[in-house]
C-alpha positions as CSV (number, residue, x, y, z in Angstrom):
1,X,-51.0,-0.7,25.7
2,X,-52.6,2.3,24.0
3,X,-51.3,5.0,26.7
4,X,-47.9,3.3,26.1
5,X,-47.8,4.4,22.4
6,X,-46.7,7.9,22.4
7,X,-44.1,6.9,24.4
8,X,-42.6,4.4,22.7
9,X,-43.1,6.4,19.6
10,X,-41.1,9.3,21.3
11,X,-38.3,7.1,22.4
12,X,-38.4,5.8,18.6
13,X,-37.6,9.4,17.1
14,X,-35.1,10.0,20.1
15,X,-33.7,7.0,18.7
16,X,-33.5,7.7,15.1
17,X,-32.6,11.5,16.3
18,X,-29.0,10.5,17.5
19,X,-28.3,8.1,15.1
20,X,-28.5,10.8,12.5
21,X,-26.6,13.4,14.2
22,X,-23.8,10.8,15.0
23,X,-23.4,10.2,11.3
24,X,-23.3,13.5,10.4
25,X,-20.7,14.3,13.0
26,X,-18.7,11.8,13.4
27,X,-17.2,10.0,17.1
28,X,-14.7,12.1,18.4
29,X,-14.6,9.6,21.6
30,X,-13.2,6.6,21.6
31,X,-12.5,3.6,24.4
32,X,-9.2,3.0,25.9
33,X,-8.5,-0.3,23.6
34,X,-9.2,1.6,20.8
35,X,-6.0,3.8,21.1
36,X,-3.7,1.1,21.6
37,X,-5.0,-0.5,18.4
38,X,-4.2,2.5,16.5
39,X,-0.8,2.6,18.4
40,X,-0.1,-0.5,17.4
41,X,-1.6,-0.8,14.1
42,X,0.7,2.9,13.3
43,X,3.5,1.6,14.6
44,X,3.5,-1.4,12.7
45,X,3.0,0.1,9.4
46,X,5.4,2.7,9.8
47,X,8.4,-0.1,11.2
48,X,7.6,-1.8,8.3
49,X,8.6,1.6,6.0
50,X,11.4,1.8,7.7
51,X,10.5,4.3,10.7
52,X,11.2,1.9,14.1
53,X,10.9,4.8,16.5
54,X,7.6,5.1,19.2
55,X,3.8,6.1,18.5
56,X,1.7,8.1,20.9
57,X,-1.5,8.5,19.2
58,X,-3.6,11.8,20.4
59,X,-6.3,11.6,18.9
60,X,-8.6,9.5,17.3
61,X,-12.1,10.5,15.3
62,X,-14.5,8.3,13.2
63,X,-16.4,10.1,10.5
64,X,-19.4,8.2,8.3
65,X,-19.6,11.2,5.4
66,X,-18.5,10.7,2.2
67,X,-15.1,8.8,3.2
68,X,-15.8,6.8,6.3
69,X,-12.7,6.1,8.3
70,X,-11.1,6.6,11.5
71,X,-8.9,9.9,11.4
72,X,-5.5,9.3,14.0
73,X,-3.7,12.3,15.1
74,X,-0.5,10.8,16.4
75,X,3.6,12.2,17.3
76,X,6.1,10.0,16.1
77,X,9.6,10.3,17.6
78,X,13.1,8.7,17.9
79,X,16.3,8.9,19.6
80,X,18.8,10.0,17.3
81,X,22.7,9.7,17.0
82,X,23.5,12.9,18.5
83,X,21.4,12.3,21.8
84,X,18.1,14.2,21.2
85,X,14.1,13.2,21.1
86,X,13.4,14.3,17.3
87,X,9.0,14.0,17.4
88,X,6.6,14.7,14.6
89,X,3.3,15.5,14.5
90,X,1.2,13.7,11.5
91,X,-1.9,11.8,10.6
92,X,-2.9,8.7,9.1
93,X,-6.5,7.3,8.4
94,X,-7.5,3.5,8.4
95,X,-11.0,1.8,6.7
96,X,-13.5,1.1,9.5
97,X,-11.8,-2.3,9.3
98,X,-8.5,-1.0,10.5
99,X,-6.6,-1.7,7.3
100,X,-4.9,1.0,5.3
101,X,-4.7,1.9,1.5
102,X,-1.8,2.5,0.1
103,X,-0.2,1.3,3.1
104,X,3.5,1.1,1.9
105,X,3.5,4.7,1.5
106,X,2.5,6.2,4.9
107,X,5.3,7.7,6.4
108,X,5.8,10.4,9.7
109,X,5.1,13.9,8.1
110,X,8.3,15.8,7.4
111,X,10.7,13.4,8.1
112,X,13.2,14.3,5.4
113,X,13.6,17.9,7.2
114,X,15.2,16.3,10.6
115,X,18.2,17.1,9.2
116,X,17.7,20.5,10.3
117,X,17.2,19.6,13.7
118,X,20.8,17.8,14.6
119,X,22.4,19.7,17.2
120,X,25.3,20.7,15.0
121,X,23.1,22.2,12.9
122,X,21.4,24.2,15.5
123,X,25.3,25.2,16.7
124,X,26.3,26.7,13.8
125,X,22.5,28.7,12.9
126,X,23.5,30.1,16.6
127,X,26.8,30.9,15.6
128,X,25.9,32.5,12.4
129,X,23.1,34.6,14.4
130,X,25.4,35.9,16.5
131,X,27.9,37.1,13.9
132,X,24.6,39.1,11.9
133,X,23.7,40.9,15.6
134,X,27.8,41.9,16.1
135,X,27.7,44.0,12.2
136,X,26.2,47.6,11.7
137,X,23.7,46.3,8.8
138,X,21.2,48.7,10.1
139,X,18.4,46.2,11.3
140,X,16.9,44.6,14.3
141,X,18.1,40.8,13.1
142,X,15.4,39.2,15.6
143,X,16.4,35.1,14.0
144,X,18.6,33.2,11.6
145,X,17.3,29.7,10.5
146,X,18.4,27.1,7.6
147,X,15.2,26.4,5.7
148,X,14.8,23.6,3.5
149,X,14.6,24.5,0.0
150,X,13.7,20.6,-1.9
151,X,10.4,21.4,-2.4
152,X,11.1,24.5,-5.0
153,X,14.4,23.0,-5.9
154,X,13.4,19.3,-7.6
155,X,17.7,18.5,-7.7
156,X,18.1,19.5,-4.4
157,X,15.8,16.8,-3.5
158,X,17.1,14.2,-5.7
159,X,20.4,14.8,-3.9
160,X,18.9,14.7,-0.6
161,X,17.3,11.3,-1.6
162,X,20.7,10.2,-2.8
163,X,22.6,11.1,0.4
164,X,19.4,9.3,2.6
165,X,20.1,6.2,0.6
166,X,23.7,6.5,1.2
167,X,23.2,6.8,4.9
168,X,20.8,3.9,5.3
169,X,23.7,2.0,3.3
170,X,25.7,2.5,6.0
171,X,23.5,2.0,8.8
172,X,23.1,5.9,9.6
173,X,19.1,4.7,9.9
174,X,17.4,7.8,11.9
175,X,14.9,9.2,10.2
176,X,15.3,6.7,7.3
177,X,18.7,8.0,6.4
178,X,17.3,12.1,6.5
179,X,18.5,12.7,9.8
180,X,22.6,12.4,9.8
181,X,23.2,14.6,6.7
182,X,26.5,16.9,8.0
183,X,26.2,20.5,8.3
184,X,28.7,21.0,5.0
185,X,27.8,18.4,3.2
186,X,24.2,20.6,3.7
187,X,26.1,23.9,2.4
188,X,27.9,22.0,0.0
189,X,24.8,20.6,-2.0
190,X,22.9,23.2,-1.4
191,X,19.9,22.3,-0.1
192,X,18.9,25.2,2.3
193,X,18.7,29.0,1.8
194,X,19.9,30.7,5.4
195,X,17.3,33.2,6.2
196,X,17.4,36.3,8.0
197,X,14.2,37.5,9.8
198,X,14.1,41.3,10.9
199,X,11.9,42.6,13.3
200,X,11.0,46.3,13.3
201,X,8.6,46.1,10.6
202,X,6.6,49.6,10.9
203,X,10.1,51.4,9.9
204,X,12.0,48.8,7.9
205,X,11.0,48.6,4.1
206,X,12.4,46.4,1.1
207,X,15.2,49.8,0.3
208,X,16.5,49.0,3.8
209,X,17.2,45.2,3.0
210,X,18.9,45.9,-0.2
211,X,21.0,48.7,1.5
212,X,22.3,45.9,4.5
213,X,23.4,43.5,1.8
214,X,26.1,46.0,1.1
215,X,26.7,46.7,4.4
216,X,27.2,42.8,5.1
217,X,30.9,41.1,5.6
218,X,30.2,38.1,3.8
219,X,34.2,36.7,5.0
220,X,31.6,35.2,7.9
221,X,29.3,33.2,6.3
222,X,29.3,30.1,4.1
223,X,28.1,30.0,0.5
224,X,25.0,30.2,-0.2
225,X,21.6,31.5,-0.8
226,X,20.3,34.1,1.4
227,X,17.2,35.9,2.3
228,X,15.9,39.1,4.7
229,X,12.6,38.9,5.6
230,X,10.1,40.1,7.5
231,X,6.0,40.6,7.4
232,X,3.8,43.9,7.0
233,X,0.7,45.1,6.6
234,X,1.4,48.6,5.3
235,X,-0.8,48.3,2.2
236,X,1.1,51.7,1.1
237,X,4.7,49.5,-0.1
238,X,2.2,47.9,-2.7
239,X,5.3,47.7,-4.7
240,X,6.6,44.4,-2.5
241,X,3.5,44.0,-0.6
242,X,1.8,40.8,-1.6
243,X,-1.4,39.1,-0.2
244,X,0.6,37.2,2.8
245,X,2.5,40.6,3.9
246,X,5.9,39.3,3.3
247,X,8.3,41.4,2.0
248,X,12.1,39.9,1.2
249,X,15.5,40.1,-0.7
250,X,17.5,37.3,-1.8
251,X,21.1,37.3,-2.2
252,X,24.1,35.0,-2.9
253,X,27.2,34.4,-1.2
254,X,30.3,33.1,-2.9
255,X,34.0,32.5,-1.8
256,X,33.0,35.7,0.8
257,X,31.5,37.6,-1.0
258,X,28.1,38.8,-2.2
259,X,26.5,38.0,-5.4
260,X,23.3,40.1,-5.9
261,X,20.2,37.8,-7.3
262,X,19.6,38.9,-10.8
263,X,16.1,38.7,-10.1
264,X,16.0,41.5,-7.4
């Protein structure tokens, strides 16, 4: 029994050894069964806020630190009115027991942006792309995209609430009423700024955007808030430069024409 000692003491400190290091890390592995109970469990809370579309859960990882909890990585996704796949990408995390707080709340991540993703809206940011690359304005236009604007505009959000609830009202239910919000009604209530990216940064500088807003035939475009953009690291235009390296210019358009910000 004596010569056994050592041994068992050895396996004893293995023991204790991995214990420790799996508390510290955290289980990033996880059985089979375990995923389809996070599928389900996912799914479940999210039909019952209003989200009926499909779960595919990617990962899943249990951490015992200061907030134990299993962390899901998961893509949520529906078919929409307009024949597409919309998917998100978000996150939710359960107690060890596989119930949720603040349950009532959890929600796909950035569903009240699909609306950027119907296919007319897609049509007419090509269409508008197209009519930038055919004028002289002096820059390489290398995209043209709607971007959402609610989070630095608080009544642009209220109104996108309002037209979500008015949707839902009449059973336009994708995305929980975000999704089917028509491209005018989108212009119209202003709750994008268009905005123009332009390549050829090592020769463009801030002087050059200013000087293609006056170039621009605004009779193309819809009213609006504008913006050219693009990123730099020339540290020597410290007069736009800031610590991201994006340089832009803002503009308005009104009844075809241009209205200069006042802040620019």
């Amino acid at each position: 029994m004596k010569k056994n000692t050592p041994y068992i003491i050895t396996l004893s400190r293995l023991a204790i050894l991995l214990l420790c290091s799996s508390l510290l890390v955290g289980c990033t592995g996880a059985l089979p069964n375990a995923y389809s109970k996070a599928r389900e469990k996912t799914q479940k809370i999210l039909a019952h806020n209003g989200f009926k579309g499909k779960v595919q859960v990617k990962l899943i990882k249990k951490v015992f630190l200061d907030s134990d909890g299993i962390y899901v990585d998961y893509t949520y996704s529906e078919d929409t009115y307009d024949n597409q796949t919309i998917s998100l990408d978000s996150q939710i995390t359960f107690n060890l027991d596989w119930t949720v707080n603040g349950e009532e709340y959890k929600t796909p991540g950035l569903y009240s942006q699909t609306y950027l993703q119907q296919k007319s809206v897609k049509k007419e940011e090509q269409k508008l792309f197209k009519e930038l690359k055919k004028q002289s304005l002096g820059l390489d236009i290398e995209d043209f995209s709607f971007r959402d604007n609610t989070l630095i505009d608080q009544e642009a959000g209220n109104r996108r609430k309002h037209l979500a609830e008015e949707n839902r009202k009449n059973g336009k239910n994708d995305f929980y009423g975000y999704y089917q919000i028509p491209y005018q009604t989108i212009i119209d209530e202003h709750l994008v700024t268009m905005r123009i990216e332009v390549g050829d940064t090592e020769n463009t500088s801030k002087k050059d955007l200013e000087e293609a807003v006056t170039k621009l035939d605004a009779s193309k475009f819809p009213d609006g808030e504008y913006e050219f953009y693009f990123f730099t690291t020339d540290k020597e235009n410290s007069a736009y430069y800031d610590n991201s390296g994006y340089i832009g210019y803002t503009f308005n358009i009104q009844d075809g024409k241009v209205v200069q910000d006042e802040d620019d």
